[in-house]
OpenMM code with the backbone's topology and positions (N, CA, C; nanometers):
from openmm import Vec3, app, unit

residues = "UNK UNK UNK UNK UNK UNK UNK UNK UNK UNK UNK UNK UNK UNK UNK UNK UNK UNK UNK UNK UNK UNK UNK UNK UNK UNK UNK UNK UNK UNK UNK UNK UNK UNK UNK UNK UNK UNK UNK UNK UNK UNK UNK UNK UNK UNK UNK UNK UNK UNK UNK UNK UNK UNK UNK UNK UNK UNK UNK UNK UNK UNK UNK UNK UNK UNK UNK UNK UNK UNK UNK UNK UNK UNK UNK UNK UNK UNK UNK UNK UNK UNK UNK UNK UNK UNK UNK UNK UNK UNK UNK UNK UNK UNK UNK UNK UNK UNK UNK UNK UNK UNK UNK UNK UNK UNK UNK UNK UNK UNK UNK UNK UNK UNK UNK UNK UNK UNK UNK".split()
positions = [
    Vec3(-14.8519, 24.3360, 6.9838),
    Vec3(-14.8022, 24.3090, 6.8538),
    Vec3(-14.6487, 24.3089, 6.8546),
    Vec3(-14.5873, 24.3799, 6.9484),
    Vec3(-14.4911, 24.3784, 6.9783),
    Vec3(-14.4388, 24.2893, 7.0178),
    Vec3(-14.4561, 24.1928, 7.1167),
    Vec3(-14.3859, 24.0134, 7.0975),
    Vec3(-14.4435, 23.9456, 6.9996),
    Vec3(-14.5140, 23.9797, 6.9014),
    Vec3(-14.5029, 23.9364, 6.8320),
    Vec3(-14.4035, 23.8522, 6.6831),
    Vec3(-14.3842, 23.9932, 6.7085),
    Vec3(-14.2438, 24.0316, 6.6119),
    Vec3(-14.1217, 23.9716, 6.7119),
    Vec3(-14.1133, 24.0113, 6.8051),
    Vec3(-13.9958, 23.9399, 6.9304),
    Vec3(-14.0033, 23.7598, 6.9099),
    Vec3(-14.1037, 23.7179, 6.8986),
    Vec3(-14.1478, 23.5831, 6.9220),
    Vec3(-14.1041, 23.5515, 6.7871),
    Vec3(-14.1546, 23.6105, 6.6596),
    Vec3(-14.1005, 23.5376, 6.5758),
    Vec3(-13.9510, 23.5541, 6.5094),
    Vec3(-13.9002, 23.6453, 6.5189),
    Vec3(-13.7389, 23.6879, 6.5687),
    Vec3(-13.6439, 23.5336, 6.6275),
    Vec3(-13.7216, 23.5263, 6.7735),
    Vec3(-13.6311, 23.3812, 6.8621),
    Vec3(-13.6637, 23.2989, 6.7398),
    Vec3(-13.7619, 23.2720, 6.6695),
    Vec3(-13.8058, 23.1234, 6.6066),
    Vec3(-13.6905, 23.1268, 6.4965),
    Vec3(-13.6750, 23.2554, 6.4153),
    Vec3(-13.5908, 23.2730, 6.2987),
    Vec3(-13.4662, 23.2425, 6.3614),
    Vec3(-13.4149, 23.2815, 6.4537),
    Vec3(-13.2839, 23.2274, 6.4999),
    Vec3(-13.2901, 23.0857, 6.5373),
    Vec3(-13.3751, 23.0304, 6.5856),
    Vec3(-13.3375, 22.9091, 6.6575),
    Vec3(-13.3579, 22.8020, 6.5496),
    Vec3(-13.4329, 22.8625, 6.4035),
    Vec3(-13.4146, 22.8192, 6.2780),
    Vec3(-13.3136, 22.7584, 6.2321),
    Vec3(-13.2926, 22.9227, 6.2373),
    Vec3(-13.1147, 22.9330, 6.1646),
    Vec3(-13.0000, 22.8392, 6.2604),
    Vec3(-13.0162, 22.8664, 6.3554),
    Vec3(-12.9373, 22.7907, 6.4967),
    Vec3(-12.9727, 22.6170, 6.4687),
    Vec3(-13.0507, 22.5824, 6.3778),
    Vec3(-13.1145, 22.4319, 6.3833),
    Vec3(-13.0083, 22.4079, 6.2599),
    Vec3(-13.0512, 22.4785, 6.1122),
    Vec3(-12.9822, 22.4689, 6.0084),
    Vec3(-12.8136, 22.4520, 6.0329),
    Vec3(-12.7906, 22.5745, 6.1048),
    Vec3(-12.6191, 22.5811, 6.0839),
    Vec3(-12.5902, 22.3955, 6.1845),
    Vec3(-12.6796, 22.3819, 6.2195),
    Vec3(-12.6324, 22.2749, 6.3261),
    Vec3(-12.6760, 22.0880, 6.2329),
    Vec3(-12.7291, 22.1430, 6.1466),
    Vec3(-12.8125, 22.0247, 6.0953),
    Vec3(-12.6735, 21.9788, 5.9600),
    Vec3(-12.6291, 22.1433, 5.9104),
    Vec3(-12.4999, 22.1806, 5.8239),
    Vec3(-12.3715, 22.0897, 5.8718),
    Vec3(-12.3541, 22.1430, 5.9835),
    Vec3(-12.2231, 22.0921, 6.0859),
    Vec3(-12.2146, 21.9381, 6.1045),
    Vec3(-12.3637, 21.8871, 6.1316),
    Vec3(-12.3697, 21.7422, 6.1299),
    Vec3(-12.3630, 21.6749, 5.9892),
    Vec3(-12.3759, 21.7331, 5.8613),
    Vec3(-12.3888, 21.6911, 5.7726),
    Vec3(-12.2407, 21.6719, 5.7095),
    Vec3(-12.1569, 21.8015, 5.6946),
    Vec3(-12.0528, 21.7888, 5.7041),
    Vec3(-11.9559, 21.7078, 5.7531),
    Vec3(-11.9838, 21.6845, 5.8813),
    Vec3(-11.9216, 21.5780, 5.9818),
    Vec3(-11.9461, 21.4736, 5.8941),
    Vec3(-12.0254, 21.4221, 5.8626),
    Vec3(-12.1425, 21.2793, 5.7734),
    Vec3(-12.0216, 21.2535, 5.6638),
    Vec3(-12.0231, 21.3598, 5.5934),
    Vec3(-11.9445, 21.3422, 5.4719),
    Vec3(-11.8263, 21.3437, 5.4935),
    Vec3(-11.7608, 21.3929, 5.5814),
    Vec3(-11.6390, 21.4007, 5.6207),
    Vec3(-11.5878, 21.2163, 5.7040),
    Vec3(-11.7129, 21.1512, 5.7555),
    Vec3(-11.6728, 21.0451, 5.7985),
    Vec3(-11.7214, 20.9635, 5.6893),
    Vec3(-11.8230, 20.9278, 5.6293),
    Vec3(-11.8259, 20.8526, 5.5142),
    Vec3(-11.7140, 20.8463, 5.4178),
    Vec3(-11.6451, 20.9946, 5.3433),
    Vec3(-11.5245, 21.0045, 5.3275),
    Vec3(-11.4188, 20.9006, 5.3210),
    Vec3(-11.3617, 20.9454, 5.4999),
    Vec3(-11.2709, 20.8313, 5.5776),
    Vec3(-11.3097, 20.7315, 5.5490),
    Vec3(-11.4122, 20.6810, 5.5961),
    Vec3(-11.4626, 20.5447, 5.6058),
    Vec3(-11.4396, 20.4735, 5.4924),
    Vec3(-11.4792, 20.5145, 5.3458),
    Vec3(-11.4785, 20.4509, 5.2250),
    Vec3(-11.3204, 20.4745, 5.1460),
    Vec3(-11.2118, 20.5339, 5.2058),
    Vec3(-11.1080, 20.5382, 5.1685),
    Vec3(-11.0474, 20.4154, 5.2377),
    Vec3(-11.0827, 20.4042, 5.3793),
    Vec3(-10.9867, 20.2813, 5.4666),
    Vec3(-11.0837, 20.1514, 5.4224),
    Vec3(-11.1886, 20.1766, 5.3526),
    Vec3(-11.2226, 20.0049, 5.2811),
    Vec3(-11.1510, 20.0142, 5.1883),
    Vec3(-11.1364, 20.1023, 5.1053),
    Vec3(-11.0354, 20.0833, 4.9969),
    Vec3(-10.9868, 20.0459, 5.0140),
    Vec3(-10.8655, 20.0749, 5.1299),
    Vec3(-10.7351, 20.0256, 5.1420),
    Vec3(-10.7250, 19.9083, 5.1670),
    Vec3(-10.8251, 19.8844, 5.2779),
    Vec3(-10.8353, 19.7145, 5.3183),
    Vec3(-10.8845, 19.6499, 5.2300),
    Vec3(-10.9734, 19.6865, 5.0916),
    Vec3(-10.9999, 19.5821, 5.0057),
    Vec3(-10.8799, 19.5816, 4.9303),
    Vec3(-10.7509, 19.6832, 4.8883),
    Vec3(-10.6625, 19.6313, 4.8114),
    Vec3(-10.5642, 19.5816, 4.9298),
    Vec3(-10.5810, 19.5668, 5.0316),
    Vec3(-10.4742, 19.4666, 5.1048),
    Vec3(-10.5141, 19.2984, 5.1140),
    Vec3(-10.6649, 19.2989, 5.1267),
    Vec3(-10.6868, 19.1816, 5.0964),
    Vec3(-10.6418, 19.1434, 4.9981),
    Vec3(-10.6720, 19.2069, 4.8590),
    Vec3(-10.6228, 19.1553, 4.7763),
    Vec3(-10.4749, 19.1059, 4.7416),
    Vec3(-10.3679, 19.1735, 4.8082),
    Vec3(-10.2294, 19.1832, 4.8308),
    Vec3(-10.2663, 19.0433, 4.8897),
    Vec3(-10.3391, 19.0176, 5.0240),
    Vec3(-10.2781, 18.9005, 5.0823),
    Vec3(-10.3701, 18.7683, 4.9838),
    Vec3(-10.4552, 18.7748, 4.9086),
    Vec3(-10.4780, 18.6442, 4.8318),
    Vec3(-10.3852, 18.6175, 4.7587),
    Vec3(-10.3620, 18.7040, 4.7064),
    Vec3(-10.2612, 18.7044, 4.5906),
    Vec3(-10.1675, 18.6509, 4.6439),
    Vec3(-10.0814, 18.6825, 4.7684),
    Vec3(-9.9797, 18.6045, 4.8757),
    Vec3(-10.0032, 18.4616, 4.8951),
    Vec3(-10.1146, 18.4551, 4.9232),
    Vec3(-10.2028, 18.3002, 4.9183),
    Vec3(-10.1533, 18.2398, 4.8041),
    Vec3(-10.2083, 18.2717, 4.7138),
    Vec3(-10.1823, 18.1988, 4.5807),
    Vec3(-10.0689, 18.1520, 4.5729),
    Vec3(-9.9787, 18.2695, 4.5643),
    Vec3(-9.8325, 18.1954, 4.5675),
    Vec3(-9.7827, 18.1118, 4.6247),
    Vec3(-9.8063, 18.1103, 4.7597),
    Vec3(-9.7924, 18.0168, 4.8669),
    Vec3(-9.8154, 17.8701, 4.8319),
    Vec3(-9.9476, 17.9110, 4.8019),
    Vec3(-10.0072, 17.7519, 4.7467),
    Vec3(-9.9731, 17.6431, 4.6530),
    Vec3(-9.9405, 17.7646, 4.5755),
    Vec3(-9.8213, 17.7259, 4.4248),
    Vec3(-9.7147, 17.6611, 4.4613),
    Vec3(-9.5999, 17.7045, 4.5193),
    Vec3(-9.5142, 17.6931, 4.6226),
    Vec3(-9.4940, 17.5588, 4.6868),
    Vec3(-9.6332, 17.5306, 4.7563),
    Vec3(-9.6680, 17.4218, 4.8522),
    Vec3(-9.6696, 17.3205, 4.7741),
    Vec3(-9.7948, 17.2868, 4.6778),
    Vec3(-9.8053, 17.1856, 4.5450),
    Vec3(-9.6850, 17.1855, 4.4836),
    Vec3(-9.5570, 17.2507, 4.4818),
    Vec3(-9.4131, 17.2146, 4.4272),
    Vec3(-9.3525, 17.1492, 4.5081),
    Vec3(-9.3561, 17.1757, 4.6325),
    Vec3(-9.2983, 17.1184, 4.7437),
    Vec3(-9.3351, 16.9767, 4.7432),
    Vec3(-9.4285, 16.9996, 4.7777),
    Vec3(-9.4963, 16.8316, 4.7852),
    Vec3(-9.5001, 16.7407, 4.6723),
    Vec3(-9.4611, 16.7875, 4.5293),
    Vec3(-9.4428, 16.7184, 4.4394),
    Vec3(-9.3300, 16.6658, 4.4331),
    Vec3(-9.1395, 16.8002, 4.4664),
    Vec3(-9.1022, 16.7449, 4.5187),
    Vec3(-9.0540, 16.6501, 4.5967),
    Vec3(-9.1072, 16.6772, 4.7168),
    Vec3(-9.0850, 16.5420, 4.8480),
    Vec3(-9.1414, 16.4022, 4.8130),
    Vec3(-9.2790, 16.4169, 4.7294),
    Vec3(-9.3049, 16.2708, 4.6170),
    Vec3(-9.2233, 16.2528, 4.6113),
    Vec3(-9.1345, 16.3226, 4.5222),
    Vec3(-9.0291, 16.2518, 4.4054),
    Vec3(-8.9191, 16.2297, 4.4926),
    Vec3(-8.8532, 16.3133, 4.5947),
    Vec3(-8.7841, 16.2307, 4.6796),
    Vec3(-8.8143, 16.1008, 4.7528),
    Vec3(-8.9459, 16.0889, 4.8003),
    Vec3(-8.9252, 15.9815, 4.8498),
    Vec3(-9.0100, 15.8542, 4.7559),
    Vec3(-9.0263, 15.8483, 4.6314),
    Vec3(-8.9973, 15.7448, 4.5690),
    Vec3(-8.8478, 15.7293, 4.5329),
    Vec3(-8.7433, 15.8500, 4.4958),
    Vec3(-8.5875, 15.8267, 4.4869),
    Vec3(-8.5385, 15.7172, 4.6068),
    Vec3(-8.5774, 15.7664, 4.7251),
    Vec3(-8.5408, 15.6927, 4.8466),
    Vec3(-8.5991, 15.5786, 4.8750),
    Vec3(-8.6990, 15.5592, 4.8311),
    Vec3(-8.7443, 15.3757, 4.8109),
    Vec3(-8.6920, 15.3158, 4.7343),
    Vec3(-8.6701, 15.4024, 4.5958),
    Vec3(-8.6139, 15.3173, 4.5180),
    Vec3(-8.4188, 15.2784, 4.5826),
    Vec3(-8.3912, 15.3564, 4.6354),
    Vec3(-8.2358, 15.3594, 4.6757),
    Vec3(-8.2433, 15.2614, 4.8072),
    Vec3(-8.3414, 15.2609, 4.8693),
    Vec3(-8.3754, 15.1327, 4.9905),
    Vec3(-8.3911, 14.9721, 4.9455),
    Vec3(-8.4166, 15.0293, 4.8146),
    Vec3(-8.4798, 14.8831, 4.7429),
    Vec3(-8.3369, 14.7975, 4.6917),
    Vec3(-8.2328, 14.8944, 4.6540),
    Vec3(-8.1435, 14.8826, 4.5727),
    Vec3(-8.0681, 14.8460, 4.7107),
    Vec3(-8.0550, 14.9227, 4.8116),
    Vec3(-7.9051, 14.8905, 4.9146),
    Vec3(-7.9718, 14.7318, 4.9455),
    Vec3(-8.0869, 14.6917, 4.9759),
    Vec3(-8.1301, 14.5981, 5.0307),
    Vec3(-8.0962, 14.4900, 4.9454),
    Vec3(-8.0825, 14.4860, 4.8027),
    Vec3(-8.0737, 14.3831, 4.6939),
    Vec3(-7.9231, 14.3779, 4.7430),
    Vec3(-7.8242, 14.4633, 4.7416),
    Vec3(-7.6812, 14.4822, 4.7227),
    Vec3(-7.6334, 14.4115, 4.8212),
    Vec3(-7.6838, 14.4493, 4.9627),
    Vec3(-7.6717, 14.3833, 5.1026),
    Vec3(-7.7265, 14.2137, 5.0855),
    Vec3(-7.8097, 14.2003, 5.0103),
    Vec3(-7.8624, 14.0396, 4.9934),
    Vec3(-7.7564, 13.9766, 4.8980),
    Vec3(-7.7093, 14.0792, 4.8019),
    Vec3(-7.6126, 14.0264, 4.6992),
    Vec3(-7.4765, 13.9728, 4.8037),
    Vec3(-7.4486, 14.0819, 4.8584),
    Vec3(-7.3040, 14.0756, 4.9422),
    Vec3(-7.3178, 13.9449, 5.0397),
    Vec3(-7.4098, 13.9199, 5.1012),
    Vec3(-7.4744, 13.8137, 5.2106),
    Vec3(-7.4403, 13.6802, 5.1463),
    Vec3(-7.5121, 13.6541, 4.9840),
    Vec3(-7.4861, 13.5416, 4.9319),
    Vec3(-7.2904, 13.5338, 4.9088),
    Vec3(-7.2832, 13.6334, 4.8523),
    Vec3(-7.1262, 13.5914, 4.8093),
    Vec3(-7.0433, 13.6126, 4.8899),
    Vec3(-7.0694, 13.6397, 5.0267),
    Vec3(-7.0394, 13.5957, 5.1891),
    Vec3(-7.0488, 13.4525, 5.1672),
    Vec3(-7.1465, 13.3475, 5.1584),
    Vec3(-7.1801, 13.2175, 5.1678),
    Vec3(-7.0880, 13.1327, 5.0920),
    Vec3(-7.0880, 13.2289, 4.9592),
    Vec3(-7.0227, 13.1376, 4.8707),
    Vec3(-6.8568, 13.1701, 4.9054),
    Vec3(-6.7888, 13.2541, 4.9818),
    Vec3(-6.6596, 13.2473, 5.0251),
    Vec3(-6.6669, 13.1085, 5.1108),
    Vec3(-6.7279, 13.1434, 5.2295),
    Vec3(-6.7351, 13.0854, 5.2929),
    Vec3(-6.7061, 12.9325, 5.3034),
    Vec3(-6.8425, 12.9048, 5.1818),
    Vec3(-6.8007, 12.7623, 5.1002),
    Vec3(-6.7078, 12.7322, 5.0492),
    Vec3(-6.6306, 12.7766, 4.9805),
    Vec3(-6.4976, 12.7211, 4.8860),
    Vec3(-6.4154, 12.7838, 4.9822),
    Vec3(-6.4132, 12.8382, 5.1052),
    Vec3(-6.2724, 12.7776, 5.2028),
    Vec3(-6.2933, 12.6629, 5.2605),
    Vec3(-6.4446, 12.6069, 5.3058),
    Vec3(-6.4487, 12.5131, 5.3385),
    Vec3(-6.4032, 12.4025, 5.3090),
    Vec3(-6.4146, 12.4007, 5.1443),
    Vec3(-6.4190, 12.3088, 5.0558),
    Vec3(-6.2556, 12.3269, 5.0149),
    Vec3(-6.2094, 12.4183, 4.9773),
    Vec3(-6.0547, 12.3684, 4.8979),
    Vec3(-5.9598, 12.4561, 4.9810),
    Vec3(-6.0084, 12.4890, 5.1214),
    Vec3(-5.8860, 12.5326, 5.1861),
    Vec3(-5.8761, 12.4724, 5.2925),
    Vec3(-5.9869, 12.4000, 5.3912),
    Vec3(-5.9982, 12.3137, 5.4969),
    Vec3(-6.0057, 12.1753, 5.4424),
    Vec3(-6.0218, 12.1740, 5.3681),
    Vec3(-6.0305, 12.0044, 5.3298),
    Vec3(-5.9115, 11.9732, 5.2964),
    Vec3(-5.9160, 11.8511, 5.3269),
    Vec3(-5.7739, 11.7885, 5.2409),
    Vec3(-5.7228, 11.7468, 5.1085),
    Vec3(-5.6260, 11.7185, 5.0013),
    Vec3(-5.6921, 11.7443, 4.9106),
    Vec3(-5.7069, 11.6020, 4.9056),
    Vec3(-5.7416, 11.4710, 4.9694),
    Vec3(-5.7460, 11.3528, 4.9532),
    Vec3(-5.9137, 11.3782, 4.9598),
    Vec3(-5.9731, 11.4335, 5.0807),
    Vec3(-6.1100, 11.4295, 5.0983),
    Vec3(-6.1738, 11.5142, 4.9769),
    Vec3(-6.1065, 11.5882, 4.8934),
    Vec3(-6.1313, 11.6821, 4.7805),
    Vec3(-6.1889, 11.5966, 4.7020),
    Vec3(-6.0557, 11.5083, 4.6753),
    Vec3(-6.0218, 11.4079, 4.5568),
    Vec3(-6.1874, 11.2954, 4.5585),
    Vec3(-6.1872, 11.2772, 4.6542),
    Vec3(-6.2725, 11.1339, 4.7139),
    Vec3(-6.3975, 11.2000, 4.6843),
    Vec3(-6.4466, 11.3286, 4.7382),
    Vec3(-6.5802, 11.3722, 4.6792),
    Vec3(-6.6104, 11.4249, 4.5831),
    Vec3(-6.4726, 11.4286, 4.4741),
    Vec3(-6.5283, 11.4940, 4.3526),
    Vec3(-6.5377, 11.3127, 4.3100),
    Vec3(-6.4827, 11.2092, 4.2882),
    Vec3(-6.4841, 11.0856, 4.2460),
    Vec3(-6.5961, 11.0098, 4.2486),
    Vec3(-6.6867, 11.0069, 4.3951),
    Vec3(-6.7666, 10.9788, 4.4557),
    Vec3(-6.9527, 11.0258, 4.4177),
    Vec3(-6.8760, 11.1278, 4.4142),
    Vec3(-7.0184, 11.2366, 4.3480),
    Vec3(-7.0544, 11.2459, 4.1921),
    Vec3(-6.9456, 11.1843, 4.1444),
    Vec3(-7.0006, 11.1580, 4.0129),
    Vec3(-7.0204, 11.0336, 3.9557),
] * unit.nanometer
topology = app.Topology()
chain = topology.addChain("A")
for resn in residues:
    res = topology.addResidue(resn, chain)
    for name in ("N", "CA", "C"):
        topology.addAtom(name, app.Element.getBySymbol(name[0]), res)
């Protein structure tokens, strides 16, 4: 009867020895769940920091590019314009050209004769 009592003695300790150990792991549990659900926090408000970064960005971008539209219709239109100016200058190149031909190389007898002639 005597290991009896001995026998159930080891069991009560190795009980207790299970509990304090089942305690320790549980603790640990909560102690890492804890951590764990504080650093999602953080990373869900950093995500959010960086959409929000996004956004702006994007905002940003669609200005830009509305922008650079509008510059480069300015610059077609200013291509359109040097090109008319350069065609303008080209003709009234021609037309110098012509009236030296006409009343500075000519003579004024051959002047005389084709204004007479021509009408």
């Amino acid at each position: 009867m005597y290991s009896v009592i001995d026998n159930n003695a080891d069991k009560d300790f190795e009980l207790h020895s299970i509990h304090e150990s089942l305690e320790k792991i549980r603790l640990y549990m909560d102690k890492e769940i804890s951590f764990k659900q504080d650093l999602i926090g953080k990373q869900d408000e950093h995500i959010r920091q960086l959409k929000t970064q996004m956004e702006e960005k994007e905002v940003v971008i669609q200005r830009l590019e509305g922008q650079l539209l509008e510059c480069r219709q300015a610059n077609e239109g200013t291509r359109q314009l040097i090109n008319k100016l350069l065609s303008d200058i080209s003709n009234y190149q021609k037309d110098l050209e012509w009236y030296k031909r006409t009343y500075e190389k000519r003579s004024l007898l051959g002047t005389i004769r084709q204004k007479l002639f021509n009408r």
